[in-house]
Gaussian input, Z-matrix of N, CA and C with variables (Angstrom, degrees):
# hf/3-21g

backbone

0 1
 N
 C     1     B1
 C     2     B2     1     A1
 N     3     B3     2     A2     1     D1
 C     4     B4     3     A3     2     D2
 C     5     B5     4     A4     3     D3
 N     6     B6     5     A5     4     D4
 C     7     B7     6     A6     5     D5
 C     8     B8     7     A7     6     D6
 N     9     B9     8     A8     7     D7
 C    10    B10     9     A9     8     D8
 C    11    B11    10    A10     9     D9
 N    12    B12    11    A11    10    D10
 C    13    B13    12    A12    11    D11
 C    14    B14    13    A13    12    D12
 N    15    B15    14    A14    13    D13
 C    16    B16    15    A15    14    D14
 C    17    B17    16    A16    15    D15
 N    18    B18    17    A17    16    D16
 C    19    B19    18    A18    17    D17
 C    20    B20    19    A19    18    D18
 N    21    B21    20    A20    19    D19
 C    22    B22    21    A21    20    D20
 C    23    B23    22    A22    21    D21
 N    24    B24    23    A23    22    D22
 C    25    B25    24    A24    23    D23
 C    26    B26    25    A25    24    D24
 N    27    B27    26    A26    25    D25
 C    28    B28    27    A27    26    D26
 C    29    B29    28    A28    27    D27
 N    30    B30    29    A29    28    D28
 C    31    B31    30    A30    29    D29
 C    32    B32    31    A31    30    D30
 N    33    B33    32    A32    31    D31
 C    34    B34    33    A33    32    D32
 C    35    B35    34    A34    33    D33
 N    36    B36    35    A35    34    D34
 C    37    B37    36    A36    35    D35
 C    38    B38    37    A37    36    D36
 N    39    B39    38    A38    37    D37
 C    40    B40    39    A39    38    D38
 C    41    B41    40    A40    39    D39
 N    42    B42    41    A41    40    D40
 C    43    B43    42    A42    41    D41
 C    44    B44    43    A43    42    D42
 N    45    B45    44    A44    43    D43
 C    46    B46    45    A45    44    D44
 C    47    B47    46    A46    45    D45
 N    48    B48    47    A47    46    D46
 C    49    B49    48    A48    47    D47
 C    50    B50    49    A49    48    D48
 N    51    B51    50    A50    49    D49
 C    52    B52    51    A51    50    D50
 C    53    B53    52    A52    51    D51
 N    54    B54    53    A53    52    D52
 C    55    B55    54    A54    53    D53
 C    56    B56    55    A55    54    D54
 N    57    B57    56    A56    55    D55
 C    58    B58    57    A57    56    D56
 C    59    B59    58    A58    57    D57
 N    60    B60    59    A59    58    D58
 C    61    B61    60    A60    59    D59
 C    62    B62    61    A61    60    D60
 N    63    B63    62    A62    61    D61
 C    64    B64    63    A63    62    D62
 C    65    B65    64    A64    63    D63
 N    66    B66    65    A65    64    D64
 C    67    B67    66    A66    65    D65
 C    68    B68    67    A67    66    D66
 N    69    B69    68    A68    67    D67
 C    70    B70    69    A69    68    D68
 C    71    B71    70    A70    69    D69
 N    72    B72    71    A71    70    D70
 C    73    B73    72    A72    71    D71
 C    74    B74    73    A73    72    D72
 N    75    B75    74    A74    73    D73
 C    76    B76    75    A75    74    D74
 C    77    B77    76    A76    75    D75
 N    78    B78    77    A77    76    D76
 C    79    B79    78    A78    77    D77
 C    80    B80    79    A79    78    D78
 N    81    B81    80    A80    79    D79
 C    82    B82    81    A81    80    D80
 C    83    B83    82    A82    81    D81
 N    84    B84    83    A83    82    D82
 C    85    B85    84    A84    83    D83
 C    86    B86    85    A85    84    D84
 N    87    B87    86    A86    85    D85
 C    88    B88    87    A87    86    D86
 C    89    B89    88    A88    87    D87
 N    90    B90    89    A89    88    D88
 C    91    B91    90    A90    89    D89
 C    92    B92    91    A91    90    D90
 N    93    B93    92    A92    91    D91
 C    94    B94    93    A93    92    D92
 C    95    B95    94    A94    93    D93
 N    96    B96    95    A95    94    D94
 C    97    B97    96    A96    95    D95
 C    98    B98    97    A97    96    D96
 N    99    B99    98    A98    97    D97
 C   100   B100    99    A99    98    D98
 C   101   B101   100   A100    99    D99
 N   102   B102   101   A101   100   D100
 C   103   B103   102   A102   101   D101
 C   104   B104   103   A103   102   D102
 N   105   B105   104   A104   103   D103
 C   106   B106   105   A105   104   D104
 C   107   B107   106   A106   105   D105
 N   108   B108   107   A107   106   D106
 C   109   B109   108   A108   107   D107
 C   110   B110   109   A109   108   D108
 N   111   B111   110   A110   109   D109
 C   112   B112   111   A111   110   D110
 C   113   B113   112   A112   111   D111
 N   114   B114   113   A113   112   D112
 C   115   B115   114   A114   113   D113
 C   116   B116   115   A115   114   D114
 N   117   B117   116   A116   115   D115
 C   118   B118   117   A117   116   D116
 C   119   B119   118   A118   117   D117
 N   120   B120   119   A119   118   D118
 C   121   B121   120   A120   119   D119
 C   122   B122   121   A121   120   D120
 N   123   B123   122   A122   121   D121
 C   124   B124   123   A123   122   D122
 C   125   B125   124   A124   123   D123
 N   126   B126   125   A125   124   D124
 C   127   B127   126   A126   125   D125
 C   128   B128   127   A127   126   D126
 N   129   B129   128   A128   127   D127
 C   130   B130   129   A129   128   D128
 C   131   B131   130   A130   129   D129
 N   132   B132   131   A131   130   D130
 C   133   B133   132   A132   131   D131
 C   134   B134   133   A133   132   D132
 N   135   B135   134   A134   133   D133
 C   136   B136   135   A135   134   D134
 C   137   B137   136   A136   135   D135
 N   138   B138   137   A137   136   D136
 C   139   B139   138   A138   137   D137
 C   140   B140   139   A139   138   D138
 N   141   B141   140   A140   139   D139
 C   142   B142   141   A141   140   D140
 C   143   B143   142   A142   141   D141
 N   144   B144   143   A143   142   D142
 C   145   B145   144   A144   143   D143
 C   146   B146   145   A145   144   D144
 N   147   B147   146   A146   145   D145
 C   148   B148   147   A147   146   D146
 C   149   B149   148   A148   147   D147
 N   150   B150   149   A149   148   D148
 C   151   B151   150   A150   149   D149
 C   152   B152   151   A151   150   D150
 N   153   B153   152   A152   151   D151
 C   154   B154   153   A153   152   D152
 C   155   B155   154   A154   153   D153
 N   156   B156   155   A155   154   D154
 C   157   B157   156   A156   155   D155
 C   158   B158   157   A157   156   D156
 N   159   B159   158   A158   157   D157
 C   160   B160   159   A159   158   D158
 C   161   B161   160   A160   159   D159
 N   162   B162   161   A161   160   D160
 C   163   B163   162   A162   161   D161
 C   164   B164   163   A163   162   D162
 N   165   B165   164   A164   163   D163
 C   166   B166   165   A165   164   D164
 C   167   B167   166   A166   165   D165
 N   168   B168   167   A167   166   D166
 C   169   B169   168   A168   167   D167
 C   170   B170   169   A169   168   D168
 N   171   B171   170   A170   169   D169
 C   172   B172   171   A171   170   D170
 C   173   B173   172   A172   171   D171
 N   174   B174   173   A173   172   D172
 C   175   B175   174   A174   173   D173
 C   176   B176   175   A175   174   D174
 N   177   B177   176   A176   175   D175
 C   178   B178   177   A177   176   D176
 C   179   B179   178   A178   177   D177
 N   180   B180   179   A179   178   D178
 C   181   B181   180   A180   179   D179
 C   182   B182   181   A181   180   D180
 N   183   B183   182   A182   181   D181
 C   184   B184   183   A183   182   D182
 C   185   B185   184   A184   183   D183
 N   186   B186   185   A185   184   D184
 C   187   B187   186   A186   185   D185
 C   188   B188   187   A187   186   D186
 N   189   B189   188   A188   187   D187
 C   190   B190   189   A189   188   D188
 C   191   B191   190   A190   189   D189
 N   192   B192   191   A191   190   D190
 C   193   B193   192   A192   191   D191
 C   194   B194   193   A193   192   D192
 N   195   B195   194   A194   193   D193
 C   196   B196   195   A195   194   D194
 C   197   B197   196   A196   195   D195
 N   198   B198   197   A197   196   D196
 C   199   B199   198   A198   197   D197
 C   200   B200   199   A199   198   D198
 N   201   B201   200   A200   199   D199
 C   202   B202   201   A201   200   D200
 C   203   B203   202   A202   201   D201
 N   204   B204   203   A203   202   D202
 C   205   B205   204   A204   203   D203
 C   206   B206   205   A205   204   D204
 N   207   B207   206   A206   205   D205
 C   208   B208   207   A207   206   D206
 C   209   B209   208   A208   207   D207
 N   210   B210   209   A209   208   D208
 C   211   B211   210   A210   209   D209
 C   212   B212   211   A211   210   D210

   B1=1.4499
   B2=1.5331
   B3=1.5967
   B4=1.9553
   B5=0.9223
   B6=1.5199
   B7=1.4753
   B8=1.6191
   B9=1.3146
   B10=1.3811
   B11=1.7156
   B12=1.5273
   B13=1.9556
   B14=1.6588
   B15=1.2062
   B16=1.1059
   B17=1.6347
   B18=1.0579
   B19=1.6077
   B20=1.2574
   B21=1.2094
   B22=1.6515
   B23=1.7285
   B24=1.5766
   B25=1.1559
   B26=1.6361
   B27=1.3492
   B28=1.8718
   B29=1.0738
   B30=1.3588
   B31=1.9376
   B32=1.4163
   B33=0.9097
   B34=1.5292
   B35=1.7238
   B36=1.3710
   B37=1.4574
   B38=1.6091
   B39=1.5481
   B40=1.3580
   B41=1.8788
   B42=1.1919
   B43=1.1239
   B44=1.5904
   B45=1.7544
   B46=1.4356
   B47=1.2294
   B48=1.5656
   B49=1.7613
   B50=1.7558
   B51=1.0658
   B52=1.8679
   B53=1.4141
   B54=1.5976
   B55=1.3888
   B56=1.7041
   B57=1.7387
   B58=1.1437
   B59=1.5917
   B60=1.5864
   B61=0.9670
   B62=1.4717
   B63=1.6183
   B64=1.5166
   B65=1.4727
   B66=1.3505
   B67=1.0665
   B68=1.8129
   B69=1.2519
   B70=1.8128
   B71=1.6406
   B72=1.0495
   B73=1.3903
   B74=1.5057
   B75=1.8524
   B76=0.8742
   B77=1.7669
   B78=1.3919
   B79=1.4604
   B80=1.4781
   B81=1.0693
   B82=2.0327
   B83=1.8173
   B84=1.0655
   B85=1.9773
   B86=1.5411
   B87=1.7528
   B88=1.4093
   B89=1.8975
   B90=1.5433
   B91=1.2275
   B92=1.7739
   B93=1.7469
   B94=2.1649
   B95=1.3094
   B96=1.2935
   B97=1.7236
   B98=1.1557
   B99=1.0533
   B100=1.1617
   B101=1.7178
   B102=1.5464
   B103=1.7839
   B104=1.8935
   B105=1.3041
   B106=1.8277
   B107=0.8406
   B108=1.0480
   B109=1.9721
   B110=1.5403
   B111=1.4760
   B112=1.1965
   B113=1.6217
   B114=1.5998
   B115=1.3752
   B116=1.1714
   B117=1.5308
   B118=1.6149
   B119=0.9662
   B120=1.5327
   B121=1.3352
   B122=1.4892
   B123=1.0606
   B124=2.1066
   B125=1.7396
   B126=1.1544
   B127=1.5336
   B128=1.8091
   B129=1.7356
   B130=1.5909
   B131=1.4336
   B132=1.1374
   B133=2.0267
   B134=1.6707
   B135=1.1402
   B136=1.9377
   B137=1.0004
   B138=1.4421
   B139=1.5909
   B140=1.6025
   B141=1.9395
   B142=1.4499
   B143=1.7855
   B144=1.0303
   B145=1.6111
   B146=1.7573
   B147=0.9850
   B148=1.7800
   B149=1.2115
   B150=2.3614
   B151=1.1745
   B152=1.5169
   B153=1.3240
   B154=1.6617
   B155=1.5830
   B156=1.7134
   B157=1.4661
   B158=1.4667
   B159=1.9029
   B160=1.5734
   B161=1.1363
   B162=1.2499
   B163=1.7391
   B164=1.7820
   B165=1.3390
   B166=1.6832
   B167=1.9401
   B168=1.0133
   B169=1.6744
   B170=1.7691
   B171=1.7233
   B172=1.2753
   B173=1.3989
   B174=2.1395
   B175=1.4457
   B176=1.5189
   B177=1.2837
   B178=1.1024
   B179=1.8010
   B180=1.4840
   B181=1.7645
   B182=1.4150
   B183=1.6148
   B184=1.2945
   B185=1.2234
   B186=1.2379
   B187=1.7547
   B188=1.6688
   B189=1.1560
   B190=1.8055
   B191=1.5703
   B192=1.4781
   B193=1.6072
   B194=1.7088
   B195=1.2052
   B196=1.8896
   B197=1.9402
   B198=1.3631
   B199=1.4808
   B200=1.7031
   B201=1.5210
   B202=1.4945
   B203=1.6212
   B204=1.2256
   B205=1.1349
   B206=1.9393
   B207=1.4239
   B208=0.8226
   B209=1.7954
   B210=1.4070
   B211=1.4734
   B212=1.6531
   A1=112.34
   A2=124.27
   A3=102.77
   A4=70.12
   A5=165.22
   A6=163.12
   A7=89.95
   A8=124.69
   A9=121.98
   A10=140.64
   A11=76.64
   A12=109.05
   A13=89.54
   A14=111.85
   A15=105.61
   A16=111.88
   A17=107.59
   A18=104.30
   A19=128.62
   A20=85.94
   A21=98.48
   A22=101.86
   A23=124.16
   A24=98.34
   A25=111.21
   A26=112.62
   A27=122.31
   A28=97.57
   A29=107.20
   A30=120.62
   A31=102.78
   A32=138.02
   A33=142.81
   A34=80.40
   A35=126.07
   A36=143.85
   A37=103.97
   A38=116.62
   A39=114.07
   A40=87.86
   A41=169.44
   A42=166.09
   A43=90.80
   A44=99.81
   A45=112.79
   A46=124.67
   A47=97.91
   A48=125.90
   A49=95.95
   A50=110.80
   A51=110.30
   A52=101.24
   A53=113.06
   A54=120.94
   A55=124.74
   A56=96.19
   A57=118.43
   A58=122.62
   A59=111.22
   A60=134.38
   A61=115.09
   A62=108.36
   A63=129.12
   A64=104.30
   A65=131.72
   A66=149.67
   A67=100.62
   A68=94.28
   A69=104.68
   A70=117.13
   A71=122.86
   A72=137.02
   A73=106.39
   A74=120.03
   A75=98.12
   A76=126.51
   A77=115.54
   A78=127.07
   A79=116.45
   A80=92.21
   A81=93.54
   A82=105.71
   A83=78.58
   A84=75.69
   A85=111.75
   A86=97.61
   A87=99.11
   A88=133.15
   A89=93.63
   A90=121.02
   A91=122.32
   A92=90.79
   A93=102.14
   A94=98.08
   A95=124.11
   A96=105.61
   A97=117.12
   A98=147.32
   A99=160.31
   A100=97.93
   A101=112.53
   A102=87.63
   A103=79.17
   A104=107.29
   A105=120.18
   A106=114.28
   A107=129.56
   A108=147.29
   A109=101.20
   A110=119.85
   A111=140.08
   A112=81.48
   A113=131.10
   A114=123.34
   A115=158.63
   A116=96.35
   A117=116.61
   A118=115.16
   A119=154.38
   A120=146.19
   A121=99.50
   A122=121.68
   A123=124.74
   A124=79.78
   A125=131.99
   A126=128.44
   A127=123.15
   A128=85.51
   A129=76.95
   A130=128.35
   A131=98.90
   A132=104.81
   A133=111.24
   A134=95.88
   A135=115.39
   A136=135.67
   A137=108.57
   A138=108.96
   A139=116.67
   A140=102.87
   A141=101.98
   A142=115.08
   A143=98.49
   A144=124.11
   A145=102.17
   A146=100.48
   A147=106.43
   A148=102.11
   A149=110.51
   A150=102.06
   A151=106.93
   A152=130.83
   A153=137.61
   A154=74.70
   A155=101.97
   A156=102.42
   A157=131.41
   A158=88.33
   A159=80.09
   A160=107.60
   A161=105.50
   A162=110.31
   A163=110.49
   A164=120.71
   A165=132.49
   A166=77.89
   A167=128.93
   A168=124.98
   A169=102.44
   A170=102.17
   A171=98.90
   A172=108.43
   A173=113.64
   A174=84.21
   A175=146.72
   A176=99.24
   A177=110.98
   A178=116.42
   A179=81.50
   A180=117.84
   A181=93.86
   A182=125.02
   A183=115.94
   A184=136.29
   A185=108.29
   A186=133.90
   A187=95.10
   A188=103.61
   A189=117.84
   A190=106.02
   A191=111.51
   A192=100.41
   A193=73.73
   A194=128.61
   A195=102.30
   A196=92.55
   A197=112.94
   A198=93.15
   A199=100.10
   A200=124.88
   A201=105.74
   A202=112.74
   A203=119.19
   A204=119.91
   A205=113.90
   A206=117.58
   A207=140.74
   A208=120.45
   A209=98.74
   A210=111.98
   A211=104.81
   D1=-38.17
   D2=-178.75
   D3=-86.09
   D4=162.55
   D5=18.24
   D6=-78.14
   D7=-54.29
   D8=161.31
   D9=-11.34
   D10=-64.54
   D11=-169.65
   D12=-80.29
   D13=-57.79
   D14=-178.92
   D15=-41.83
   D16=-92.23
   D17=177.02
   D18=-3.46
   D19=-51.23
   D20=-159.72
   D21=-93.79
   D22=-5.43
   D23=161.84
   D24=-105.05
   D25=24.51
   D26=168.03
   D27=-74.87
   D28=-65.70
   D29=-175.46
   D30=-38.19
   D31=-45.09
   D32=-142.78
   D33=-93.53
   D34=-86.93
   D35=173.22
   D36=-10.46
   D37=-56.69
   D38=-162.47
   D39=-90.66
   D40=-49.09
   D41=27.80
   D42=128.50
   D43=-67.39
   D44=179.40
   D45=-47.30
   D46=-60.03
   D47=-166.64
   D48=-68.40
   D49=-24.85
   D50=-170.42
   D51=-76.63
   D52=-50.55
   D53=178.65
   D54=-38.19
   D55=-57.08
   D56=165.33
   D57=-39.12
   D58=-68.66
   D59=161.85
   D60=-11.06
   D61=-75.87
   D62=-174.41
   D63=-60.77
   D64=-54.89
   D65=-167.66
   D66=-45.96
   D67=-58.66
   D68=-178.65
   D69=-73.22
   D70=-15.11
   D71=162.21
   D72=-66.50
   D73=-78.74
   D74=-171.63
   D75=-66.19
   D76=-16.85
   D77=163.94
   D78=-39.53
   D79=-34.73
   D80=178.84
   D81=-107.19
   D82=-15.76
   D83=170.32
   D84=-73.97
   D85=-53.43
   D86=178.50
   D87=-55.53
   D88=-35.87
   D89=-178.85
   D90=-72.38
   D91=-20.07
   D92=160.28
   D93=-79.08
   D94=-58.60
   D95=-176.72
   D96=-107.31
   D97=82.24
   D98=136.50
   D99=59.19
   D100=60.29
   D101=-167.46
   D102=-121.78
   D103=174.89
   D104=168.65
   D105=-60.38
   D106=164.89
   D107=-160.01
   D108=-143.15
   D109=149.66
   D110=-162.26
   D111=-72.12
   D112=141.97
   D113=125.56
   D114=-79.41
   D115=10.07
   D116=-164.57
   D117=-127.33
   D118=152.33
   D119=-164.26
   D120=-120.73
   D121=157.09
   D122=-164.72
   D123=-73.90
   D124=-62.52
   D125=-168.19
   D126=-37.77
   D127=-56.55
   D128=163.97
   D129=-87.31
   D130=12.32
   D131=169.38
   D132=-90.18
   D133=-23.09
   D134=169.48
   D135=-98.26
   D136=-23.46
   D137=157.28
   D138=-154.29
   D139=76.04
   D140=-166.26
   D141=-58.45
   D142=142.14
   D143=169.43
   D144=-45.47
   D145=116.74
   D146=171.44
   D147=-58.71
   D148=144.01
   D149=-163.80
   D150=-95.10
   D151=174.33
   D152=-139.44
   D153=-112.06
   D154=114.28
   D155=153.18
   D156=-132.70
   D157=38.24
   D158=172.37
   D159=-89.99
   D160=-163.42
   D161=173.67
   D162=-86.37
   D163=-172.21
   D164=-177.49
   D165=-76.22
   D166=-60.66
   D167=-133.60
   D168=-99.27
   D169=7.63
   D170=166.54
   D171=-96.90
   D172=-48.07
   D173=164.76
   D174=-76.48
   D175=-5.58
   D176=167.54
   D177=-27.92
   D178=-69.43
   D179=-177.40
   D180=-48.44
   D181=-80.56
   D182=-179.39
   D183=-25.79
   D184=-44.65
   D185=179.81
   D186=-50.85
   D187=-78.33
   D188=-175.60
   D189=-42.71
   D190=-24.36
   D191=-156.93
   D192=-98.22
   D193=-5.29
   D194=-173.06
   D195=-99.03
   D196=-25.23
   D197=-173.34
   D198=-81.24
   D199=-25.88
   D200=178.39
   D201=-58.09
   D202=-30.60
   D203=-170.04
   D204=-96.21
   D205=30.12
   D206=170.13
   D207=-115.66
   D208=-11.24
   D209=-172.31
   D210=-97.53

């Protein structure tokens, strides 16, 4: 089984780094001729970010309650 995990977190590692890879290629390809650029990164297509449902005046609130508690 870690011969497993292992593996399977290379795959994932090289998966990333490839994504990346491509991403910055076509970024400078697109960016010589004036063509569109990917907007999405392979990561957040694989593990989207839960969506934000507080309100503006909760994080707000949060925000304030992490810098008081920084003082």
């Amino acid at each position: 089984m870690p011969y497993k995990i292992k593996a399977d977190h290379e795959n994932e590692v090289w998966r990333k780094y490839t994504a990346r890879c491509l991403r910055l290629i076509t970024e400078s390809t697109a960016g010589m001729v004036q063509g569109k650029m990917m907007t999405v990164e392979y990561e957040d297509i694989i593990n989207p970010k839960p969506e934000e449902k507080r309100s503006a005046d909760e994080i707000i609130g949060n925000i304030k309650d992490k810098l008081n508690k920084m003082k």
